[in-house]
Phi, psi and omega in degrees: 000127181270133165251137137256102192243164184276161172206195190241136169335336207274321155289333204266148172216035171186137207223124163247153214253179206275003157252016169098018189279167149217119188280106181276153201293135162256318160198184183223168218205136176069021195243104158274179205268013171257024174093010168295141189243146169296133166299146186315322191295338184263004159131352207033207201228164178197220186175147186249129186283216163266329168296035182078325260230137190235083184299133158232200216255032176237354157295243307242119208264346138201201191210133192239157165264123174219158201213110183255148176244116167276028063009300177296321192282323138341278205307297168305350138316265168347285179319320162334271178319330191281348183281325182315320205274306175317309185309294210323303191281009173292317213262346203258175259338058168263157158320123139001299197281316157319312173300321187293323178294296195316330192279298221292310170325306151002285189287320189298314186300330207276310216264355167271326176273047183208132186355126134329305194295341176258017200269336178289326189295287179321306168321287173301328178274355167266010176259323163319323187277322180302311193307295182308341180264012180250344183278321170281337167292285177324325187287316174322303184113126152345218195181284192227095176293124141356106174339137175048033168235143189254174162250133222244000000 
């Protein structure tokens, strides 16, 4: 289970930027160690994301905390899959188009129930993971192939 909270630089390990991106923080700059943060005259404070990308602090449009329990994320797998198993025969011999519309309605709701500030994050890191599930899906074997498509 991913927890993702707002936070202050001081805290944050992931900082989105003022086009809706969200970066995770590789270090910080202007933080002392007792949490003081340097003022614009002393150079302010910023953060180097893992990309390189050199946020300071007036780039930075909040700083979020995220924290995971594998323990949870096991479970919730688990829970997944198991849900996953129920979906398949709602969806199956329906139309592509059907399945599809139907998964994006799906999705819309799941990515409306999360911050704006975080929904671009949520997109993308639930597009990564589907990205990462079609090899496993493939390899596994389809369910139901498309009329004239083989599998190669």
């Amino acid at each position: 289970m991913q927890r993702m909270t707002h936070t202050d630089v001081r805290d944050a390990t992931h900082v989105k930027l003022a086009d809706g991106s969200v970066e995770k923080i590789k270090s910080k700059w202007g933080v002392g160690p007792d949490g003081r943060l340097a003022k614009p005259s002393e150079g302010g404070f910023g953060v180097i994301t893992e990309t390189d990308r050199r946020v300071g602090m007036t780039d930075a449009h909040s700083y979020f905390k995220i924290e995971i329990d594998q323990a949870a994320v096991r479970a919730e797998a688990a829970e997944a899959l198991a849900l996953a198993e129920r979906i398949y025969p709602i969806l199956a011999g329906r139309s592509p188009d059907v399945q599809g519309a139907a998964l994006a309605d799906v999705v819309a709701v799941f990515i409306a129930g999360h911050h704006p500030d975080v929904r671009e994050a949520v997109l993308t890191a639930w597009l990564k993971c589907m990205q990462q599930m079609i090899p496993i899906a493939e390899a596994q074997g389809l369910r139901d192939h498309p009329e004239g498509w083989t599998k190669q």
